[in-house]
Chimera marker file (.cmm) of the C-alpha trace (Angstrom):
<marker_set name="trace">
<marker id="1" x="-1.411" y="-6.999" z="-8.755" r="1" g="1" b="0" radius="0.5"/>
<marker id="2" x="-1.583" y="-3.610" z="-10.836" r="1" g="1" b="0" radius="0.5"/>
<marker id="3" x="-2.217" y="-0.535" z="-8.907" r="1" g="1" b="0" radius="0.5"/>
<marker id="4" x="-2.959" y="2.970" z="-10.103" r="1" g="1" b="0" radius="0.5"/>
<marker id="5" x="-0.355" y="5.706" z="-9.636" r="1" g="1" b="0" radius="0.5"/>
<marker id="6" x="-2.480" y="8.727" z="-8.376" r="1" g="1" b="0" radius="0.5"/>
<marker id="7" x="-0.599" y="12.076" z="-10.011" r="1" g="1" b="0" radius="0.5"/>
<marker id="8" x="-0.279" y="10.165" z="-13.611" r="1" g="1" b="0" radius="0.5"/>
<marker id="9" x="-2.935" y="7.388" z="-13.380" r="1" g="1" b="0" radius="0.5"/>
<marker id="10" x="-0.845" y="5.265" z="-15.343" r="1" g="1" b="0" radius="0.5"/>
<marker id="11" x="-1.363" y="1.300" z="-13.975" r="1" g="1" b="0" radius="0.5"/>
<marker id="12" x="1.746" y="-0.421" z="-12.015" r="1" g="1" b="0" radius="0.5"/>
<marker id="13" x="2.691" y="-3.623" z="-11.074" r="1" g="1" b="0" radius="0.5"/>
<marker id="14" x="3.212" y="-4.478" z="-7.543" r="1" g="1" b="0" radius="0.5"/>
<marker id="15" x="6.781" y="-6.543" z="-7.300" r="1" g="1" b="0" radius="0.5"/>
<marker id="16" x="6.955" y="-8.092" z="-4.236" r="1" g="1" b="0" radius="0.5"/>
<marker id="17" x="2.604" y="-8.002" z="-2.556" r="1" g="1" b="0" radius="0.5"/>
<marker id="18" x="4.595" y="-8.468" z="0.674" r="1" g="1" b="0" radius="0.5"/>
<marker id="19" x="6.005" y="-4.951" z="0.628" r="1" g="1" b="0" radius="0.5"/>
<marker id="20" x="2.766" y="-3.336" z="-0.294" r="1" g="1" b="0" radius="0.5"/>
<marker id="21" x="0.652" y="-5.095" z="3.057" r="1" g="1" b="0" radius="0.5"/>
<marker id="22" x="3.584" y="-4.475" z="5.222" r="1" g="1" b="0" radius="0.5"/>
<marker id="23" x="2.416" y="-1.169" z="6.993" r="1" g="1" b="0" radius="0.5"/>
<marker id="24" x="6.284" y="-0.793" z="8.210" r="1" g="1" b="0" radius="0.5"/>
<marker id="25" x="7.017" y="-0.213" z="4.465" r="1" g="1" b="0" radius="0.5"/>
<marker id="26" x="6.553" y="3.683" z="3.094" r="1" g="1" b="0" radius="0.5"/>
<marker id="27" x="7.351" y="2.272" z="-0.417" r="1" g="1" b="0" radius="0.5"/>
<marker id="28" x="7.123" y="-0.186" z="-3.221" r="1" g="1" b="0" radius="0.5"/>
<marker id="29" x="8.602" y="-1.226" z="-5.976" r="1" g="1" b="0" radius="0.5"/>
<marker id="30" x="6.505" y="-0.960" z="-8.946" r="1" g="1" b="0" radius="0.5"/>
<marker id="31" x="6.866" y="-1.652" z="-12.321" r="1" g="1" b="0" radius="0.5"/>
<marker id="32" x="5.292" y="0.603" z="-14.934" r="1" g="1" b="0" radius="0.5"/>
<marker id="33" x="2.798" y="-1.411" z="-17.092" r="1" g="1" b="0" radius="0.5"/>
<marker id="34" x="3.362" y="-0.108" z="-20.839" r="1" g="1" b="0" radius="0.5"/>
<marker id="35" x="3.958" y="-1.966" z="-23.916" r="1" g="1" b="0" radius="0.5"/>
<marker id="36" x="4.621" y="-5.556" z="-24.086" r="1" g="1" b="0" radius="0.5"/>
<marker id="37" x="8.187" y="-5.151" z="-22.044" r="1" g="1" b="0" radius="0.5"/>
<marker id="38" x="8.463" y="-4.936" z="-18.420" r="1" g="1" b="0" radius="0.5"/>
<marker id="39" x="9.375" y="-1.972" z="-17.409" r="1" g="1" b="0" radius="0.5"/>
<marker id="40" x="12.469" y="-1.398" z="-14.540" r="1" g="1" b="0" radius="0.5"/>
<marker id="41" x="11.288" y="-1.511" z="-11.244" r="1" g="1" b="0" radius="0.5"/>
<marker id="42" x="10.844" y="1.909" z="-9.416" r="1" g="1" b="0" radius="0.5"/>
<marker id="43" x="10.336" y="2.749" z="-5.811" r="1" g="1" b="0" radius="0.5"/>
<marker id="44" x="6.893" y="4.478" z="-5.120" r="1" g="1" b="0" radius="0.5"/>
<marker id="45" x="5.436" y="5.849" z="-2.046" r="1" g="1" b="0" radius="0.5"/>
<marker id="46" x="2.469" y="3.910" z="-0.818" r="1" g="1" b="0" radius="0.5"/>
<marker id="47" x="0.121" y="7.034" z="-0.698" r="1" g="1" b="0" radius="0.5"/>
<marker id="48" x="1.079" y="7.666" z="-4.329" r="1" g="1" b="0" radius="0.5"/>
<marker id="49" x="-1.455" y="4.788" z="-5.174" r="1" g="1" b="0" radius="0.5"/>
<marker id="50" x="-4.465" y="3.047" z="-5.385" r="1" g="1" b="0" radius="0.5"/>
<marker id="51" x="-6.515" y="0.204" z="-6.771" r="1" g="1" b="0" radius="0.5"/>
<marker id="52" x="-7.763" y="0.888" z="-10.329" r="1" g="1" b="0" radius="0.5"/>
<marker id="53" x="-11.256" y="1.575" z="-9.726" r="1" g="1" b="0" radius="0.5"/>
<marker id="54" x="-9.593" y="4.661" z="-7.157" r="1" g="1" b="0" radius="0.5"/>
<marker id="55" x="-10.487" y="3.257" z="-3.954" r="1" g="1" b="0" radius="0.5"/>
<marker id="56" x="-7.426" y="4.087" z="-1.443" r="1" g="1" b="0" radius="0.5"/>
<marker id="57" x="-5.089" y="1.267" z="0.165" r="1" g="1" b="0" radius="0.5"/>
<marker id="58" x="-6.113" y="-0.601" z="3.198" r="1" g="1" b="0" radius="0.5"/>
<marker id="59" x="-4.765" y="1.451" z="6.058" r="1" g="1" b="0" radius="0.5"/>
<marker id="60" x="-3.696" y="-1.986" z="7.648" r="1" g="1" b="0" radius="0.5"/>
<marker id="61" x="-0.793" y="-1.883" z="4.420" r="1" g="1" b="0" radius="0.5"/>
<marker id="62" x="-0.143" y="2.332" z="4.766" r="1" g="1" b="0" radius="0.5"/>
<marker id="63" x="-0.757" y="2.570" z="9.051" r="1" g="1" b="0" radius="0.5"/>
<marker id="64" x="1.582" y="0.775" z="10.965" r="1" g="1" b="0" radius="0.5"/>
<marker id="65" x="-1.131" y="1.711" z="14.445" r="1" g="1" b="0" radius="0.5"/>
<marker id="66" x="-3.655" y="1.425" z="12.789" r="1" g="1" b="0" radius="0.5"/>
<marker id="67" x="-5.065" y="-1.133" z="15.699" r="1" g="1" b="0" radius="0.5"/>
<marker id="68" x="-3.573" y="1.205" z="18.828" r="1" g="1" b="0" radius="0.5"/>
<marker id="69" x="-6.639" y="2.361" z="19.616" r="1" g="1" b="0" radius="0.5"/>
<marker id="70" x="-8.319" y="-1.025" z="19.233" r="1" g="1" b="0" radius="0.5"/>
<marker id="71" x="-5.439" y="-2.406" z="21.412" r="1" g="1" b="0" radius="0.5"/>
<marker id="72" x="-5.603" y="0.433" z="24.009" r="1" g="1" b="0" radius="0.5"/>
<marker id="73" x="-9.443" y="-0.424" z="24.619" r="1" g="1" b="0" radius="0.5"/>
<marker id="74" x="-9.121" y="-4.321" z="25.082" r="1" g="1" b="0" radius="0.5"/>
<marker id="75" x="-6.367" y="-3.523" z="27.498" r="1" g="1" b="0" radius="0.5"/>
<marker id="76" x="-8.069" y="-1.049" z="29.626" r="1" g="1" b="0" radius="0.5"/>
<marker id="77" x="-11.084" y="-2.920" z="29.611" r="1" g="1" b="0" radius="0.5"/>
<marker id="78" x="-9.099" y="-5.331" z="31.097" r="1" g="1" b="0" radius="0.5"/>
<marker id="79" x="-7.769" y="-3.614" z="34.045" r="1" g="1" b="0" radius="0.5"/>
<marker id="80" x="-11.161" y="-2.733" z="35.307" r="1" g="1" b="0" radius="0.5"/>
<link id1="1" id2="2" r="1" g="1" b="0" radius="0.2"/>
<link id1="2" id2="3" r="1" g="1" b="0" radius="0.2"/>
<link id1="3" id2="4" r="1" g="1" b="0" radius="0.2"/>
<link id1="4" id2="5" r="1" g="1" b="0" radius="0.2"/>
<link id1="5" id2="6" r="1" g="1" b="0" radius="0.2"/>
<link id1="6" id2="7" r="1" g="1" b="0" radius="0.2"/>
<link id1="7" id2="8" r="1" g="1" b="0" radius="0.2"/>
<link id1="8" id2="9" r="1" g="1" b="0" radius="0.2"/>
<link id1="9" id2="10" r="1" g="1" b="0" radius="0.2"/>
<link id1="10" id2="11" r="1" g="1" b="0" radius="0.2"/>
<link id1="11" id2="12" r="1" g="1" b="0" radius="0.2"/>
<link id1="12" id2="13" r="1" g="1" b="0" radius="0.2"/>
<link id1="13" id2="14" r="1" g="1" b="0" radius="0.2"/>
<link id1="14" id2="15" r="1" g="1" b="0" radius="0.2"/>
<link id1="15" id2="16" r="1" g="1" b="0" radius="0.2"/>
<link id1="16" id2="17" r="1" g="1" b="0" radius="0.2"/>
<link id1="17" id2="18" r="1" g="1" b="0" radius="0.2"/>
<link id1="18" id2="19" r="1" g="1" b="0" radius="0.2"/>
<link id1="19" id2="20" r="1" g="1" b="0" radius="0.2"/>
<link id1="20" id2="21" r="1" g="1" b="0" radius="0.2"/>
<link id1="21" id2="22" r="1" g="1" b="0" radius="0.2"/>
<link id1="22" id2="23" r="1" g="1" b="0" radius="0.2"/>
<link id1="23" id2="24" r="1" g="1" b="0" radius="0.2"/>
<link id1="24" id2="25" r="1" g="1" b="0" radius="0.2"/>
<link id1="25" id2="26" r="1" g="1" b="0" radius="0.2"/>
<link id1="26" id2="27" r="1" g="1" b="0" radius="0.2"/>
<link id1="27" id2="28" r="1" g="1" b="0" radius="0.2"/>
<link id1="28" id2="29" r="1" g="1" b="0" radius="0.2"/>
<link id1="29" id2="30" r="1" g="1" b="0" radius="0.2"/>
<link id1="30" id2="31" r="1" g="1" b="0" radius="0.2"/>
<link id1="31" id2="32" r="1" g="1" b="0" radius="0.2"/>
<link id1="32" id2="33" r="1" g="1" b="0" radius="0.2"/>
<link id1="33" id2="34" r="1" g="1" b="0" radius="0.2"/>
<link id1="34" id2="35" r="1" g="1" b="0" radius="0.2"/>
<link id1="35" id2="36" r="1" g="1" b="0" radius="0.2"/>
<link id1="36" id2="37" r="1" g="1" b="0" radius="0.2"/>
<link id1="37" id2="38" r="1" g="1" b="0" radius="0.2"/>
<link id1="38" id2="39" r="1" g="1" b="0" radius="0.2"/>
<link id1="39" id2="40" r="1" g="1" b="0" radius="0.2"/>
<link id1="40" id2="41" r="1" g="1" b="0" radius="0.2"/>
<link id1="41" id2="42" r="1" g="1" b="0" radius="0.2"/>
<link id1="42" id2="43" r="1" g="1" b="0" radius="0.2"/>
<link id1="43" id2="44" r="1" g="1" b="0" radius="0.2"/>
<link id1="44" id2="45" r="1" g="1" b="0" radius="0.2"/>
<link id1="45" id2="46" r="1" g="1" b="0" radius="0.2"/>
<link id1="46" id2="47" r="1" g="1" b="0" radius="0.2"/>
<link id1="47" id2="48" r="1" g="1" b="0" radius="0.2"/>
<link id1="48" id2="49" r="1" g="1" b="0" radius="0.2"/>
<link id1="49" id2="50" r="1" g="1" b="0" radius="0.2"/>
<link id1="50" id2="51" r="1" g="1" b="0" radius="0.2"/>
<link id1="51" id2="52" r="1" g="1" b="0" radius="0.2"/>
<link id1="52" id2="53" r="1" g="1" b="0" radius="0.2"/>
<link id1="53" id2="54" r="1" g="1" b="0" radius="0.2"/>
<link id1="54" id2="55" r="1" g="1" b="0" radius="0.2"/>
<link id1="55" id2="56" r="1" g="1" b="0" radius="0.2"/>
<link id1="56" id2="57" r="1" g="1" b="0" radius="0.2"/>
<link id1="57" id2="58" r="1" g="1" b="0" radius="0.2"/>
<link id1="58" id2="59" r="1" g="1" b="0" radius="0.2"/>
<link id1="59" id2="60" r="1" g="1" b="0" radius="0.2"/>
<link id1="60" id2="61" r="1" g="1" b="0" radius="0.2"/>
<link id1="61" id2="62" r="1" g="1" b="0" radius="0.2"/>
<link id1="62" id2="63" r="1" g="1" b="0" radius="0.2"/>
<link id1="63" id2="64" r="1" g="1" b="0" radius="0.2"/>
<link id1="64" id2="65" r="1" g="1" b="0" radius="0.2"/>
<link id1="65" id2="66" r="1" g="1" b="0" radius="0.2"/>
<link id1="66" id2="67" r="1" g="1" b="0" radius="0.2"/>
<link id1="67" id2="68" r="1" g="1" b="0" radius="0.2"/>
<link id1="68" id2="69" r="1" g="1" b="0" radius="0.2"/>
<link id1="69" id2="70" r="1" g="1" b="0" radius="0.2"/>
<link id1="70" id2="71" r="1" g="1" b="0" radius="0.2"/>
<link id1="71" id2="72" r="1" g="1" b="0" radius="0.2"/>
<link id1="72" id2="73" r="1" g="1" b="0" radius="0.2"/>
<link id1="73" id2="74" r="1" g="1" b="0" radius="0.2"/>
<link id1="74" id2="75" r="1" g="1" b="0" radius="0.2"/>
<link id1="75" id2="76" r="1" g="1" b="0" radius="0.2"/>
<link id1="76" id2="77" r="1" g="1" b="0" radius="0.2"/>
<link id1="77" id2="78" r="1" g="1" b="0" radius="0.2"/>
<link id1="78" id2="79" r="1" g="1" b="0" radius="0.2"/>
<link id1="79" id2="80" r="1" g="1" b="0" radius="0.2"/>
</marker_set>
């Protein structure tokens, strides 16, 4: 999967998708896609990028609570 890196908006490839939809991960490795050589892997922060057409990352891959509140609701609707 290529992803845009925001401050240079050069494209870079995801290495492992795993890291990128785990929210417990801040970073990525990413390669740098330029020329016909892959490029060493680099670690970049997840809010450093975003999908090519510039929509941002799920926050289920940057948020690690993203469902508290979610969560907190079904439980106390429980306890009633």
């Amino acid at each position: 999967m290529f992803l845009k890196h925001t401050s240079t908006g050069k494209l870079m490839q995801v290495v492992e998708l795993q890291d990128l939809m785990n929210p417990m991960h801040e970073q990525v490795a990413m390669r740098l896609h330029y020329g016909e050589e892959a490029q060493d892997p680099e670690t970049v922060d997840k809010q450093e990028l975003q999908f090519p057409s510039g929509e941002a990352l799920p926050r289920a891959w940057t948020d690690p609570h993203y469902r508290d509140e979610e969560v907190e609701a079904a439980h106390h609707d429980r306890s009633i």
